[in-house]
C-alpha positions in Angstrom: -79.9 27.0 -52.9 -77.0 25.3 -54.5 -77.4 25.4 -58.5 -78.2 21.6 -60.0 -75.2 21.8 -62.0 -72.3 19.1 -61.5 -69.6 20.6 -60.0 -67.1 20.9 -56.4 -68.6 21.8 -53.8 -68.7 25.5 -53.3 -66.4 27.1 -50.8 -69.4 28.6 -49.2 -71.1 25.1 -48.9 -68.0 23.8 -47.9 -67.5 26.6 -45.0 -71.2 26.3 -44.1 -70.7 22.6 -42.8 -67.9 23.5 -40.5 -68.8 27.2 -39.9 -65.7 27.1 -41.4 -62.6 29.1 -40.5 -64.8 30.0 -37.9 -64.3 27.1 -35.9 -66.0 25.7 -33.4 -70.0 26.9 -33.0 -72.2 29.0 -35.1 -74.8 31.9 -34.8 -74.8 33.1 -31.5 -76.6 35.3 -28.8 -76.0 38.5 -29.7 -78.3 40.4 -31.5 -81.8 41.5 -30.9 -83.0 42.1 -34.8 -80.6 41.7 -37.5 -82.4 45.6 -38.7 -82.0 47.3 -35.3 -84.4 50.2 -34.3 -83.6 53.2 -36.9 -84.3 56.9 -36.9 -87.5 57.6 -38.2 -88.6 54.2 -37.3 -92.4 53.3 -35.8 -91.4 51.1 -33.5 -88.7 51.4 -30.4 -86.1 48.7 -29.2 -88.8 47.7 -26.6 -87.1 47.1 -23.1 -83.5 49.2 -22.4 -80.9 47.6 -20.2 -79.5 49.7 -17.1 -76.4 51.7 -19.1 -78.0 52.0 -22.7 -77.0 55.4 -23.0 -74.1 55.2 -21.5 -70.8 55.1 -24.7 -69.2 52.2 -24.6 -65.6 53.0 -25.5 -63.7 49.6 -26.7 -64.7 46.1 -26.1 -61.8 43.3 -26.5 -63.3 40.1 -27.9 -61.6 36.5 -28.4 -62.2 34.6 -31.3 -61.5 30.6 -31.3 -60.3 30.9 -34.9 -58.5 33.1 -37.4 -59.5 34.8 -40.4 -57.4 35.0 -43.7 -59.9 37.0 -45.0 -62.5 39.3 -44.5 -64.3 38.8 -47.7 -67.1 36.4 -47.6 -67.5 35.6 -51.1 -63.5 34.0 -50.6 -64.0 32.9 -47.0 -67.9 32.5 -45.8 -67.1 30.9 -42.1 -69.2 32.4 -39.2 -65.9 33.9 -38.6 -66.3 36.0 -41.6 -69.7 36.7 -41.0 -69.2 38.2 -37.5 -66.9 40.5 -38.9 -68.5 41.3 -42.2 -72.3 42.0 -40.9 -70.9 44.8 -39.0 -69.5 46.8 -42.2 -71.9 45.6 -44.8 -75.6 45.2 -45.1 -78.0 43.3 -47.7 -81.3 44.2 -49.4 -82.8 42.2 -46.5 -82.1 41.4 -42.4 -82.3 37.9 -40.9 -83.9 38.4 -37.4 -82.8 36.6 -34.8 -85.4 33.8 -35.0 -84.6 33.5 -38.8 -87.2 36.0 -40.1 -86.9 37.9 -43.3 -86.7 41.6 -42.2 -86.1 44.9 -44.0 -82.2 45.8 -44.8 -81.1 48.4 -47.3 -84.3 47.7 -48.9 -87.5 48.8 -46.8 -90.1 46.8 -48.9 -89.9 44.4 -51.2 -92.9 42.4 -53.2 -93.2 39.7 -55.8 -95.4 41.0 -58.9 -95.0 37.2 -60.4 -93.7 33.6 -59.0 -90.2 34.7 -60.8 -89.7 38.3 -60.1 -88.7 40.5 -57.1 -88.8 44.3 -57.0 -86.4 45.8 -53.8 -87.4 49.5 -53.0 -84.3 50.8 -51.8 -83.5 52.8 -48.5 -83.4 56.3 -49.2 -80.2 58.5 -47.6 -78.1 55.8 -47.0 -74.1 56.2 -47.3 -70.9 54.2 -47.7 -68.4 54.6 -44.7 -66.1 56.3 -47.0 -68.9 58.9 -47.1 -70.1 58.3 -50.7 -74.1 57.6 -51.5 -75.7 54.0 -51.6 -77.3 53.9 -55.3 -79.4 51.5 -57.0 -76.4 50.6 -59.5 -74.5 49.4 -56.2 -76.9 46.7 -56.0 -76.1 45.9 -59.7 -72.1 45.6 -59.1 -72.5 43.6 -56.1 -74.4 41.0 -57.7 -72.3 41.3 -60.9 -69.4 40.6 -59.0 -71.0 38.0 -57.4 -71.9 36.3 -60.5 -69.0 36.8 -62.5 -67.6 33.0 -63.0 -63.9 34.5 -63.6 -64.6 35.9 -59.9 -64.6 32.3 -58.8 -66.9 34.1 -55.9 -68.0 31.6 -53.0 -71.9 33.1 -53.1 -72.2 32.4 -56.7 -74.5 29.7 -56.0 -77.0 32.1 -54.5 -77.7 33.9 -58.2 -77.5 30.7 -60.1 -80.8 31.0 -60.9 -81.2 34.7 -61.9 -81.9 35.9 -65.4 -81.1 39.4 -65.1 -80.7 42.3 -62.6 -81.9 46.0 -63.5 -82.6 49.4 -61.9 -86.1 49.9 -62.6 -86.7 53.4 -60.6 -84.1 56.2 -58.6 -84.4 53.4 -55.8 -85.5 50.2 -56.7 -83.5 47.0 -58.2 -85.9 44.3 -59.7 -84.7 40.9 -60.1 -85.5 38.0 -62.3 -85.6 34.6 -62.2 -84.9 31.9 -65.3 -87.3 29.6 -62.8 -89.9 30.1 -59.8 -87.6 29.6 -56.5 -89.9 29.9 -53.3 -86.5 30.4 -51.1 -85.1 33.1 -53.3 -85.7 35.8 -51.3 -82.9 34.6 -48.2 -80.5 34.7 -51.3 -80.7 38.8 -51.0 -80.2 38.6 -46.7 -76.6 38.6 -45.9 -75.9 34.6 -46.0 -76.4 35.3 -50.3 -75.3 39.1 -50.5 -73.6 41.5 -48.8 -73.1 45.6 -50.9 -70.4 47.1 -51.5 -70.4 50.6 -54.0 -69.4 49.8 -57.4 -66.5 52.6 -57.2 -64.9 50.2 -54.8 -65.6 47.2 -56.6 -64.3 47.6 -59.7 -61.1 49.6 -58.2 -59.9 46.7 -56.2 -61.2 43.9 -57.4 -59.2 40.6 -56.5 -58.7 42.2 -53.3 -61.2 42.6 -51.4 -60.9 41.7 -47.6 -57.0 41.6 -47.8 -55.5 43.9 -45.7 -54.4 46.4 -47.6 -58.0 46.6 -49.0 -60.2 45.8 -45.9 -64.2 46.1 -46.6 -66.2 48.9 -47.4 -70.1 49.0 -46.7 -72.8 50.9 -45.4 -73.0 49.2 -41.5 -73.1 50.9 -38.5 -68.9 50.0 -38.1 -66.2 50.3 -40.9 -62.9 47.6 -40.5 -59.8 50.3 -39.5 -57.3 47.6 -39.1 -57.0 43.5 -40.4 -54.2 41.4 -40.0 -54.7 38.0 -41.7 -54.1 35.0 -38.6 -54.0 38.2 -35.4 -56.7 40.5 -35.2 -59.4 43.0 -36.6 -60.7 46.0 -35.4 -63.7 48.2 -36.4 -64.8 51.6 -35.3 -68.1 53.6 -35.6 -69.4 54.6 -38.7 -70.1 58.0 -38.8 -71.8 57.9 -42.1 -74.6 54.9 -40.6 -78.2 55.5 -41.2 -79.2 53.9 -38.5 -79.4 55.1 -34.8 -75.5 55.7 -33.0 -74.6 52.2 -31.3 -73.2 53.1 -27.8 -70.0 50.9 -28.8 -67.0 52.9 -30.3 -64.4 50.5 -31.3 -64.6 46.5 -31.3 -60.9 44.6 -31.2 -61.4 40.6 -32.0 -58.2 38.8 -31.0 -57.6 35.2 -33.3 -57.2 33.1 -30.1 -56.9 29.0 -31.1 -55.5 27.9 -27.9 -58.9 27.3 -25.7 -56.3 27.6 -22.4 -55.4 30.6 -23.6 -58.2 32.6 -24.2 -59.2 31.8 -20.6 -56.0 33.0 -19.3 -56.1 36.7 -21.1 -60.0 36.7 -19.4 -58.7 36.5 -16.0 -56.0 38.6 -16.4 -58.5 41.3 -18.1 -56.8 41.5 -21.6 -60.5 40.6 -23.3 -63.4 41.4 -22.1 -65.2 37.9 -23.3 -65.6 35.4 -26.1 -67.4 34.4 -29.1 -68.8 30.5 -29.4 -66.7 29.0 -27.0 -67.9 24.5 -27.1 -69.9 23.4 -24.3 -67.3 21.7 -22.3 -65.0 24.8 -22.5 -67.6 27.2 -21.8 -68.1 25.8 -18.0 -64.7 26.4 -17.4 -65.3 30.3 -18.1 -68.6 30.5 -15.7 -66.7 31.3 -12.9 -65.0 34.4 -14.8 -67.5 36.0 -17.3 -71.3 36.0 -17.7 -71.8 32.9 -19.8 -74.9 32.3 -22.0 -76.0 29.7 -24.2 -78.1 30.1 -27.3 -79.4 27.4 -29.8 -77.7 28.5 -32.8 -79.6 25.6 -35.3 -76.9 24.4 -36.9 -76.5 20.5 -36.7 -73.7 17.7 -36.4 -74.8 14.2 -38.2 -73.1 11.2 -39.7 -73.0 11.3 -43.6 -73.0 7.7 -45.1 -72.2 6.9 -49.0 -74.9 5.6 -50.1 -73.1 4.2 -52.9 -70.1 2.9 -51.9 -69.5 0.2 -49.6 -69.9 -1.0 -47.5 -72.3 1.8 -46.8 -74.5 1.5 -49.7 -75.7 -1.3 -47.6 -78.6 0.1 -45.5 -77.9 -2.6 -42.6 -74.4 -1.6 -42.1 -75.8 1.9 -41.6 -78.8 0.8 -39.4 -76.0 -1.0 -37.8 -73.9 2.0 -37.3 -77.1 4.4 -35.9 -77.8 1.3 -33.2 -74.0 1.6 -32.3 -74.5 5.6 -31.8 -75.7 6.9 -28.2 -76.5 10.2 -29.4 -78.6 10.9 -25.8 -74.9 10.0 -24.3 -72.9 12.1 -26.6 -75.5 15.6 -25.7 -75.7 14.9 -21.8 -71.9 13.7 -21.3 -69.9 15.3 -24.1 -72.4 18.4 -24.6 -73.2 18.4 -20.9 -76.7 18.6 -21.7 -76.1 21.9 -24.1 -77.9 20.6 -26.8 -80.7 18.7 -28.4 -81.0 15.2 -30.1 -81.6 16.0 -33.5 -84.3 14.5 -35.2 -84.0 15.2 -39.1 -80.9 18.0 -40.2 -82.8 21.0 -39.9 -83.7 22.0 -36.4 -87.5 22.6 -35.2 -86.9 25.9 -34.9 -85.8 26.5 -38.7 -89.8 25.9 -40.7 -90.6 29.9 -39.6 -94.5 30.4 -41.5 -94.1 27.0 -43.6 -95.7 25.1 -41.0 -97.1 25.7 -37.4 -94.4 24.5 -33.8 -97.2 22.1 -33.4 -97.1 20.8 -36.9 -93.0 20.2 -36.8 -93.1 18.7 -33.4 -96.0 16.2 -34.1 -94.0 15.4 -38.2 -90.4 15.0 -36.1 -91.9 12.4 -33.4 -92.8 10.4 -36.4 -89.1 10.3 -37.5 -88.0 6.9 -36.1 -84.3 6.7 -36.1 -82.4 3.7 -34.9 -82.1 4.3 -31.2 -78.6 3.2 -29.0 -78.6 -0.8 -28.7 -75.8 -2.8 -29.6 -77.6 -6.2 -30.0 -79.7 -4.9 -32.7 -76.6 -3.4 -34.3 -75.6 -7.1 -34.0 -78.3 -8.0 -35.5 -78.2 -6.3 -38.2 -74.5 -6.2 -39.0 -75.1 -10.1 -39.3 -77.8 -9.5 -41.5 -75.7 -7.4 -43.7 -72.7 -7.9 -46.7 -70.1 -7.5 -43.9 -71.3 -9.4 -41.0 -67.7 -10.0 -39.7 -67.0 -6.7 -39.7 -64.9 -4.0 -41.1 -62.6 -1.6 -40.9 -63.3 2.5 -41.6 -62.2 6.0 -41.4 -63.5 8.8 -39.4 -62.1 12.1 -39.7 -62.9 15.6 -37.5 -61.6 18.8 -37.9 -59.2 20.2 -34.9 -61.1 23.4 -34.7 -64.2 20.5 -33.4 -62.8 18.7 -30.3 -66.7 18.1 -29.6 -67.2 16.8 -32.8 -63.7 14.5 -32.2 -65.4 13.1 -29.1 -68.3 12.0 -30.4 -65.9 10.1 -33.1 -64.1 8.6 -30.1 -67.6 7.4 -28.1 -68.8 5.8 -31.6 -65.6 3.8 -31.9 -65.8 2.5 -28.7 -69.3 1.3 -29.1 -68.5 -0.5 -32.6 -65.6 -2.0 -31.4 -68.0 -4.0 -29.0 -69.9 -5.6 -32.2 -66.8 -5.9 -34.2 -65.9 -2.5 -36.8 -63.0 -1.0 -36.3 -63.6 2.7 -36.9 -59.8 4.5 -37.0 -60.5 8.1 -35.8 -58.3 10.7 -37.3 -57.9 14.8 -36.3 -56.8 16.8 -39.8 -56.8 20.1 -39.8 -59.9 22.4 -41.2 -58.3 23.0 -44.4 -57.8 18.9 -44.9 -60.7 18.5 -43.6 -62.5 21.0 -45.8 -61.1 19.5 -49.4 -62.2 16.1 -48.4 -66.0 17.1 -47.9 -67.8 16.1 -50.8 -64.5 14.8 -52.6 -65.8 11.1 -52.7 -62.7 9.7 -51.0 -64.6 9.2 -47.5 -67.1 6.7 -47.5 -68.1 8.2 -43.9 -68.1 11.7 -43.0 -69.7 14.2 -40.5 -71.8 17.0 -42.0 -71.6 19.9 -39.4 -73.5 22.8 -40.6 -74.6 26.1 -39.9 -77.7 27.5 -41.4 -77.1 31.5 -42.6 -80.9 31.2 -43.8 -84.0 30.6 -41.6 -85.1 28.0 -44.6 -85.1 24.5 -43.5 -84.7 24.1 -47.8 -81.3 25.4 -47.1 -80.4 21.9 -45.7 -82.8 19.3 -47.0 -82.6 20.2 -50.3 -78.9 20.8 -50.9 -78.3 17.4 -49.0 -81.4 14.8 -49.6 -81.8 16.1 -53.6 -79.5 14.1 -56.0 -79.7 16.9 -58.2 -77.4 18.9 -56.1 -74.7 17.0 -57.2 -72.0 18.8 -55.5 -73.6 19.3 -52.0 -75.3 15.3 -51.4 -71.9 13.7 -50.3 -74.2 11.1 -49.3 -75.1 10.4 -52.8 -78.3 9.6 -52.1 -80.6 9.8 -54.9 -84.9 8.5 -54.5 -87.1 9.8 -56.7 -89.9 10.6 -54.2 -87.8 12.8 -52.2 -86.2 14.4 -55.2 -89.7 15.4 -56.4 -91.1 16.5 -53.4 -88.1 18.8 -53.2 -88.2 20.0 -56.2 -92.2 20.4 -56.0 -91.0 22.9 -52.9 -88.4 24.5 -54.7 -91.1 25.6 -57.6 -94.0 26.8 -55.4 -94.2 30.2 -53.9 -97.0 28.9 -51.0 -95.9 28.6 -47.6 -98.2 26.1 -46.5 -97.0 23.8 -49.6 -93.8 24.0 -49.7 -93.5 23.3 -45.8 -95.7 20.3 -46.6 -93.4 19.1 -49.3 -90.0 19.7 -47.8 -91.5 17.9 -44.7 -92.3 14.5 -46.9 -89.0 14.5 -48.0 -87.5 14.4 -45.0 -89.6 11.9 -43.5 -89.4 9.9 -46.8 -85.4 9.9 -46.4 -85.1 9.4 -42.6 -85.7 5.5 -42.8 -82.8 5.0 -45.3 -80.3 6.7 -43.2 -78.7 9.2 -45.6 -77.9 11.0 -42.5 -77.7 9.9 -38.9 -78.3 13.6 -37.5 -76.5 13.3 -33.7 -77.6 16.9 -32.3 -78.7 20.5 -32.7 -75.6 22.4 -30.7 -76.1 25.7 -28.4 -73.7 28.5 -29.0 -71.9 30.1 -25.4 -71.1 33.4 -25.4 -69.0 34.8 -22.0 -68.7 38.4 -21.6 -67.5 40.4 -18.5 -69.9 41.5 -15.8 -69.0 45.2 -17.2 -71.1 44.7 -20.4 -73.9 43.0 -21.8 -75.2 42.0 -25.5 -79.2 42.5 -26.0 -81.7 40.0 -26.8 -80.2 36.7 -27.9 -80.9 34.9 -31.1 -79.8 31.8 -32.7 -79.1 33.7 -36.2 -77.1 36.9 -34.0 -73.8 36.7 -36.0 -75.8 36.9 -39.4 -75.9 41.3 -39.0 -75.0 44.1 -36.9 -74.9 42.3 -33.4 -72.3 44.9 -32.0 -75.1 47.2 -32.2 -76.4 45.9 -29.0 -73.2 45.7 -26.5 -74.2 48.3 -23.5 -72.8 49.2 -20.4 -74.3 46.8 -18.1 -74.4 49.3 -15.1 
C-alpha cells in the first residue's frame, strides 16, 4: 500500500494507472502459475499441449510500447514487468487468478499480526552462476528502501521496521504496524532480487543497457536497447524445470499498422496486449485470445475543486456517460461495466463470488440518461453549464474514445468538455498534480488485493494517490479498520463498506473492467491464461503447438 505520508505520487503509482510505458492493456493470458511446476515438485503441470517437449528455438514478439528501462523500481509499466518476471523472481508468486503462491521462498508464516518469517529456497542460483543467499534478500530490500535510491517500490516497505536473516535460509521481517496486505508487498508487484554483489557494484544503473538485470529466473536479458528491442535466453543456472523456449526477442512496435504488417509478412510471431478494436483486425492472421486482465478505466472527479466538488455536476456527468455504449461499441463487447474500481474477480478468500456479486448489485451508479443529467445540472452551482478539460494518453486510443463519446453526450445538455491527446509522459506528471479538475484513473492491479485500489484511492490519508481528494470519515475508517486486521473475512467486510459507502458520492465513475488480447501464430501456443500472466515467468509456457 501507498505510505500515509504527504508526498508526489510515486512513479510506481503513477505507472500502475496507465500500465505505464507499457501502453495500452495490462496482465495478460499467458501464464498458467506465476511458480510453474519445479523439479522435485508434488504436483505436475496437469494437462500438456500437443508439442510440450518439443524446443522451441526463438519466438519474435511485438510490443505496443517501448521500454527506457528494464529496472522496475525506475520504470514499473506492465512493459517492465513482462520483461523483468522472466529474469527475476520474489519471495512469493502471484498465480494467475491473483493467488499468493510460493517464489524463492517455499513457506512462509506469520508468528504475530506484525511479523513474517520467509524460509528460503534451498539451491537456487543467479544467472551469472553465483548462489541465492539470505543476505540477497537483505540488499534487495535495502536498496529498495534507501530514500537517496529515489526507488519507485519504496512504497511497498514503508511500513517495515527492520529486515534480518534469522537462519542459513530464512529472512524475517518486521512491521512498525499490523498490515493485513503485507504479504503481496514480497510478490513481484513490491519486490523483485537481485544478489547483493550486483547491487552494490552497479548501483544507479541497473536496467540500463550496459548493465541489463541479473536474477535467478528461468531467462537472463543478453541484449537491451532503450526505445528498439530486448532479448533473453535460457538460464542455465534456473532451479526450475528447462522451459522448451530458447530465446525470446520483443520488438518496441508503437505504430498499431505496423505491427500487423511485420505479422503477415512473418517478421514476429504475435503480440502482447493489443486494444480490443485493434485486436479484430489481427483475427484473421494469428490465434487471438482475450483475457480479463482486472485492471479498470474510471472518471476521477476533484472533489474539492469546482465545479466538481459539487456532487450534482458529477451525478450530472455519470447520467451523461453511456458506459454500456462505450464496452459494446468502442470495446466491441471485450469488456465489463465496472461496478466499483476493483473488479469481482480481485476479493480472492476475503469474501465468497457470491458475496461480491450480491455487494456490487447494490452499487447503484447513475445510469445513461440525459434528462436526469439535465436535471440535475439545473439543480446544481453551474446549471448553465461549463466548460472542462479531458486529457488521454496516446498510448490509450480506447481510453481517447470514450473521451470523445462523453463530449458528445454533454454537449447535448450544455458542458463543453475540450478533449485533449498528450503524450504518456504529460500525461503521467499531471496525475495526481492537482491541475486537472477531471481525470481518468486507468489502472492495473500487480496484486490480487482489491485494498490495492480502494484504499490508495477512496482513503484521504493516502494523500498522494486520492487525486480525487476525497476525504469521509466512515470510509477512511473502515479502511483503515482493514488495513489493521489480519482476518480475511474482516477485512473483506470492511474494504467492502467502504466502497459501497463512497459509490453514492461519485469519487469515481468506474466505466469498465478491460480484457487483454494476445495474437500468436498458429505455430505456437502460451498455456493456461490468467488475468495476472505478465506478473512472473509467462515465457515458461510458450510450446510448439504441433
Amino acid at each position: 500500500m501507498e505510505p500515509r505520508s504527504a508526498g508526489a505520487l510515486s512513479r510506481r503509482r503513477v505507472l500502475g494507472l496507465a500500465g505505464a510505458t507499457a501502453g495500452l492493456l495490462g496482465a495478460g493470458p499467458l501464464l498458467a502459475a506465476c511458480a510453474p511446476p519445479r523439479r522435485g515438485d508434488a504436483a505436475g503441470p496437469g494437462p500438456v499441449a500437443r508439442g510440450a517437449d518439443v524446443p522451441v528455438e526463438r519466438l519474435r514478439l511485438a510490443l505496443p510500447s517501448s521500454l527506457s528501462s528494464l529496472d522496475v523500481g525506475r520504470e514499473s509499466g506492465v512493459l517492465n514487468y513482462t520483461v523483468a518476471c522472466l529474469a527475476q523472481e520474489s519471495l512469493l508468486s502471484v498465480s494467475p487468478s491473483g493467488e499468493l503462491g510460493p517464489g524463492l521462498a517455499t513457506s512462509w508464516h506469520q508468528p504475530d499480526p506484525k511479523t513474517y518469517v520467509y524460509r528460503l529456497r534451498q539451491g537456487v542460483r543467479f544467472a551469472d552462476g553465483t548462489p541465492f543467499t539470505p543476505d540477497d534478500v537483505l540488499a534487495s530490500i535495502e536498496e529498495i528502501r534507501d530514500p537517496g535510491n529515489g526507488n519507485a517500490l519504496a512504497y511497498a516497505f514503508a511500513g517495515v521496521r527492520d529486515v534480518r536473516v534469522t537462519g542459513a535460509h530464512e529472512v524475517t521481517i518486521r512491521l512498525k504496524a499490523p498490515d493485513g496486505s503485507f504479504a503481496w508487498n514480497t510478490s513481484p508487484g513490491g519486490l523483485l532480487v537481485s544478489s547483493r554483489a550486483f547491487l552494490r557494484r552497479n548501483r544507479g544503473r541497473i536496467g540500463t543497457a550496459k548493465t541489463l538485470l541479473l536474477g535467478t529466473g528461468p531467462y537472463r536479458v543478453t541484449e537491451f536497447a532503450a526505445d528498439d528491442h530486448v532479448s533473453l535466453e535460457r538460464n542455465p543456472h534456473w532451479w526450475g524445470t528447462r522451459p522448451p523456449l530458447k530465446r525470446l526477442d520483443l520488438s518496441f512496435v508503437p505504430d498499431a499498422g505496423t505491427r500487423l504488417v511485420a505479422m503477415r509478412s512473418g517478421a514476429i510471431d504475435g503480440a502482447l496486449q493489443l486494444a480490443p478494436d485493434e485486436a479484430r483486425t489481427w483475427e484473421s492472421s494469428a490465434e487471438v485470445t482475450y483475457t480479463g486482465d482486472r485492471s479498470v478505466v474510471a472518471l476521477a472527479f476533484d472533489t474539492k475543486k469546482a465545479p466538481f466538488d459539487d456532487p450534482h455536476v458529477r451525478r450530472a456527468l455519470a447520467h451523461a456517460t453511456d458506459r454500456e455504449g462505450m464496452v459494446t461499441g468502442l470495446l466491441h463487447g471485450r469488456a465489463e461495466v465496472a461496478s466499483a474500481l476493483p473488479s469481482r474477480d480481485m476479493w480472492g478468500s476475503l469474501m465468497s463470488p457470491r458475496e461480491v456479486r450480491s455487494a456490487y448489485a447494490d452499487i447503484e451508479l447513475p445510469g445513461y440518461d440525459l434528462d436526469a443529467a439535465r436535471a440535475e445540472l439545473a439543480k446544481s452551482s453551474v446549471p448553465h453549464g461549463f466548460t472542462a478539460e479531458l486529457h488521454y494518453p496516446a498510448s490509450g486510443p480506447q481510453v481517447g474514445k470514450a473521451a470523445l463519446a462523453l463530449a458528445g453526450a454533454l454537449k447535448k445538455i450544455g458542458v463543453t468538455l475540450e478533449v485533449k491527446e498528450i503524450t504518456l509522459e504529460q500525461w503521467v506528471n499531471e496525475l495526481g498534480s492537482g491541475r486537472q479538475a477531471l481525470q481518468f484513473l486507468w489502472y492495473f492491479p500487480v496484486t490480487g488485493d482489491p485494498a490495492e485500489l480502494a484504499d490508495a484511492y477512496l482513503n484521504a490519508a493516502a494523500v498522494a494517490t486520492d487525486i480525487a481528494h476525497y476525504d469521509k470519515p466512515a470510509v477512511n475508517r473502515a479502511l483503515d479498520r482493514a488495513k489493521a486486521d489480519t482476518d480475511p473475512g474482516t477485512r473483506g467486510k470492511d474494504l467492502m463498506k467502504a466502497l459501497t459507502t463512497a459509490a453514492p458520492d461519485l469519487p469515481y465513475l468506474p466505466l469498465w473492467w478491460a480484457q487483454t488480447a494476445t495474437a500468436l501464430s498458429a505455430a505456437h501456443v502460451l498455456l493456461e491464461p490468467g488475468p495476472f500472466g505478465f506478473i512472473g515467468p509467462w515465457a515458461t509456457r510458450v510450446r510448439a503447438a504441433a
